[in-house]
C-alpha positions in Angstrom: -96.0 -20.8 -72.7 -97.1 -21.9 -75.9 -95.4 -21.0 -79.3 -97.6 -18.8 -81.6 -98.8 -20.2 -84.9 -96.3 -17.8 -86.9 -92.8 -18.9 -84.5 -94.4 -22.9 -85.6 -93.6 -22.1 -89.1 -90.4 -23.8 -90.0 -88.0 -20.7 -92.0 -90.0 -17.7 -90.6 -87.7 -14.7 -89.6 -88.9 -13.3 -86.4 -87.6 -9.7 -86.2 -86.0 -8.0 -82.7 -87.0 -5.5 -80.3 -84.8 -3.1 -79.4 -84.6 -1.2 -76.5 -83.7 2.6 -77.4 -82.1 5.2 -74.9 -83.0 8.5 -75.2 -81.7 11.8 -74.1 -82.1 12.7 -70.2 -83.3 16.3 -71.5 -82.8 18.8 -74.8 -79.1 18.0 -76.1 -78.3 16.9 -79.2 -78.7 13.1 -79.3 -75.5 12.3 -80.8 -73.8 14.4 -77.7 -74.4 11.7 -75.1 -75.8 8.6 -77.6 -73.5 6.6 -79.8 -73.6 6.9 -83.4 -74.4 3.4 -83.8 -78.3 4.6 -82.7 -78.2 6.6 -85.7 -78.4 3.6 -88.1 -80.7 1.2 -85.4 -83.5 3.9 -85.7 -82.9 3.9 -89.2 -83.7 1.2 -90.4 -86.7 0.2 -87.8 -90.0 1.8 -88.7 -91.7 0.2 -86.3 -92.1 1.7 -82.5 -93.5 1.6 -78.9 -93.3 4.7 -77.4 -94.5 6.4 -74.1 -95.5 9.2 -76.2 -95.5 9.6 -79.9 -94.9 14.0 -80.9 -91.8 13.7 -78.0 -90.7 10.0 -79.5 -91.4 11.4 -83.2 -89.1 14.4 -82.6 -86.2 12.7 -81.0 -86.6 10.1 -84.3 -86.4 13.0 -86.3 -83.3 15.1 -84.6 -81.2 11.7 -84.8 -82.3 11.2 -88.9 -83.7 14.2 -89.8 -84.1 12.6 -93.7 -86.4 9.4 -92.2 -89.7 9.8 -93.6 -91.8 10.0 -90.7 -95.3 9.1 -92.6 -93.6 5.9 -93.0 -93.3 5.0 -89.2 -96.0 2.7 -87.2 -96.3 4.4 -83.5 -97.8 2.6 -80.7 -98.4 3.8 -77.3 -97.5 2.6 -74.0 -98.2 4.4 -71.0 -100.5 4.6 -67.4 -103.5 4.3 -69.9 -102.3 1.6 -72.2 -104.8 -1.3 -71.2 -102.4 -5.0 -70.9 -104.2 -6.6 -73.1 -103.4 -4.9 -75.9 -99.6 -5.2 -75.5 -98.9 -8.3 -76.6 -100.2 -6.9 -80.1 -97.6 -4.3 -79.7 -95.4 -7.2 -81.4 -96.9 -8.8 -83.7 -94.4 -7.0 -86.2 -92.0 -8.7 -85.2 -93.4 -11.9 -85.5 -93.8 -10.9 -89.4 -90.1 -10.2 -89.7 -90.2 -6.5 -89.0 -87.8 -5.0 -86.2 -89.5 -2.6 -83.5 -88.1 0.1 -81.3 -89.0 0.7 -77.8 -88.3 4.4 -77.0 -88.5 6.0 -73.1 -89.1 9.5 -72.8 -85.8 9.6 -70.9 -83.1 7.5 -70.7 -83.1 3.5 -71.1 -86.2 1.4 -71.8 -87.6 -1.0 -69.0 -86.1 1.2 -66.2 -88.4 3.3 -64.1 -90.5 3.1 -67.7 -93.5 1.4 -68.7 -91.5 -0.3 -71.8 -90.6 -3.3 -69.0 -94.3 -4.5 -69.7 -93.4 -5.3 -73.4 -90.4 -6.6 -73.2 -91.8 -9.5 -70.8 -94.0 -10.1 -73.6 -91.2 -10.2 -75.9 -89.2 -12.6 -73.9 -92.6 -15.3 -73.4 -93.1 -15.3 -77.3 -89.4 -15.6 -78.1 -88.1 -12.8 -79.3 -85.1 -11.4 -79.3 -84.7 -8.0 -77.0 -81.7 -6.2 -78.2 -80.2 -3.2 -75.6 -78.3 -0.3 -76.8 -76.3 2.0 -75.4 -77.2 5.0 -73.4 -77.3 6.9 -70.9 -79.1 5.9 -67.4 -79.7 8.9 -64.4 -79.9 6.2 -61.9 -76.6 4.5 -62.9 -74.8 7.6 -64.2 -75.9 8.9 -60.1 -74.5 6.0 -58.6 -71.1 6.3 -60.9 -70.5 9.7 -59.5 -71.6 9.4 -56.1 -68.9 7.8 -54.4 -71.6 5.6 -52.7 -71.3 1.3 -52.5 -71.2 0.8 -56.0 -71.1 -3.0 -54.8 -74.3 -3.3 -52.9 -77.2 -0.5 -54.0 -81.4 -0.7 -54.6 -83.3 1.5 -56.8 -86.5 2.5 -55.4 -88.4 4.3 -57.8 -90.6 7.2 -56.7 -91.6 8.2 -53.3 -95.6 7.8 -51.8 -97.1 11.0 -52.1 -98.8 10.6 -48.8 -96.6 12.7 -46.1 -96.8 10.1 -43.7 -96.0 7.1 -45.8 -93.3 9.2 -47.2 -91.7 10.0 -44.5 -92.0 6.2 -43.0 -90.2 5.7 -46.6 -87.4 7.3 -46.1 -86.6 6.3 -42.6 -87.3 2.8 -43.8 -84.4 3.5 -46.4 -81.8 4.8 -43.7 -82.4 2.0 -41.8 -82.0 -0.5 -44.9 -79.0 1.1 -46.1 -77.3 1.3 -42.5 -78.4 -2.4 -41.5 -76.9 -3.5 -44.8 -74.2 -1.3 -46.0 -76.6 -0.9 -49.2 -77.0 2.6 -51.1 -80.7 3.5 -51.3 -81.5 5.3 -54.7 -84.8 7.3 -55.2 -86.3 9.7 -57.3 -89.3 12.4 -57.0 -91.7 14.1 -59.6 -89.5 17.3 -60.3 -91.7 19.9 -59.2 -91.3 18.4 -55.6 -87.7 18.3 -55.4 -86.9 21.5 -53.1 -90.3 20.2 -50.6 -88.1 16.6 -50.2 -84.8 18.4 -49.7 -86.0 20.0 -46.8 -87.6 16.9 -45.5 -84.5 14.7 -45.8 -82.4 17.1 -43.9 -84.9 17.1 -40.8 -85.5 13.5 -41.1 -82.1 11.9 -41.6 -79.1 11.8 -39.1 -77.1 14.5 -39.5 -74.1 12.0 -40.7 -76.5 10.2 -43.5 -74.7 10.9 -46.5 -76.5 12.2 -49.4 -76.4 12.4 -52.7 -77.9 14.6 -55.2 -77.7 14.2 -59.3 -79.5 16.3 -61.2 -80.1 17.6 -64.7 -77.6 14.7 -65.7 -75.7 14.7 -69.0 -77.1 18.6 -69.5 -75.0 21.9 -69.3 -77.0 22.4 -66.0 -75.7 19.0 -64.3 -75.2 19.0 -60.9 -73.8 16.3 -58.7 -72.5 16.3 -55.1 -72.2 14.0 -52.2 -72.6 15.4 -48.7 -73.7 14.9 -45.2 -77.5 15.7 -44.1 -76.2 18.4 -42.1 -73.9 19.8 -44.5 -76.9 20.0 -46.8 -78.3 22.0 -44.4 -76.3 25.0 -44.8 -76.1 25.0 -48.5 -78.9 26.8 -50.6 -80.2 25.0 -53.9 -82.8 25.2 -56.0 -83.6 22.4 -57.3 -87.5 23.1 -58.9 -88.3 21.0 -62.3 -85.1 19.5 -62.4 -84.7 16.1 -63.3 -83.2 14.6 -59.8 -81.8 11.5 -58.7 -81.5 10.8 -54.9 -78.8 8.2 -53.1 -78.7 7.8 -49.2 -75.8 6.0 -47.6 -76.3 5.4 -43.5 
């Protein structure tokens, strides 16, 4: 791809984009991020943000004294058209730093912030990622799953029948390949899919489930389908992340 005019000029100083973890719900920031983030958002005043009053209050809890008429918000999200993105950047290529902030967790994974940092990588600039926490990982760590061979598989269809084709597809992966099968749903659906995965996997399938990760609420346990059967939980609006093993 071709250079733009600015990255041509011999001298200029392109600034980075850095990727910004976020909280996985309402703790403190400082409680699960590392104080390092403190000074990062400090000193950027430029963002890309899924959505600005959530991003502009998490900026605010980690420096409560950084003048927020001073910071330059853009959003990315379902209704951000693609063309627009690459413009996202064009601070940086005038020597200012920007910040891309998810509404949970790391940047770029099951987040739109992926789309601009392709861009960032075809004009050259530097992406920078911090340290924080990620459900999906942080599942995996605790799940006593193959931590060697796993696949992250986003959100299940909606559709009841190409959901549950989904998740037999997923046992069979896992089994054929000794590969953990990681998958998430919208929160308010969590108890519906419990039910389902206990009448559609074997009864030996193990299964995790991680939720409310990093909060006082967190829970995490590893068990068979059948096992889950017998156990009551509610798991309604909570954050969840899903790991089958066949």
């Amino acid at each position: 791809m071709e250079e733009t005019q600015e990255q041509q000029k011999p001298g200029l100083v392109v600034g980075k984009l850095y990727l910004i973890p976020t909280t996985l719900g309402d703790n403190a920031p400082l409680e699960v991020l590392p104080i390092s983030l403190k000074g990062t958002i400090e000193k950027i005043d430029h963002y890309i943000v899924e959505n600005e009053k959530t991003a502009r209050r998490f900026i605010k809890k980690v420096s409560p004294s950084k003048p927020q008429p001073n910071l330059h918000i853009q959003s990315l999200n379902k209704y951000t058209k693609p063309e627009v993105i690459p413009s996202f950047l064009d601070p940086c290529i005038h020597g200012h730093d920007v910040g891309v902030l998810s509404e949970a967790g790391c940047p770029g994974i099951a987040d739109p912030g992926a789309s601009v940092v392709r861009v960032a990588h075809e004009k050259r600039i530097q992406v920078v990622p911090l340290v924080g926490p990620s459900s999906i990982l942080m599942a995996m760590m605790s799940s006593g799953m193959n931590g060697q061979n796993f696949a992250f598989n986003g959100y299940l269809p909606i559709d009841n029948k190409e959901r549950k084709a989904m998740v037999k597809n997923l046992e069979h992966l896992s089994r054929e390949k000794e590969q953990s099968q990681i998958f998430m749903e919208t929160p308010y659906r969590n108890n519906k899919l419990l039910v389902e995965l206990i009448k559609l996997l074997h009864k030996n399938t193990r299964l995790c489930i991680a939720c409310d990760i990093t909060l006082p609420t967190e829970f995490i346990q590893t068990k068979s389908a059948h096992e889950w059967s017998e156990i009551n939980i509610d798991l309604d609006k909570r954050p969840t992340i899903y790991i089958i093993q066949a």
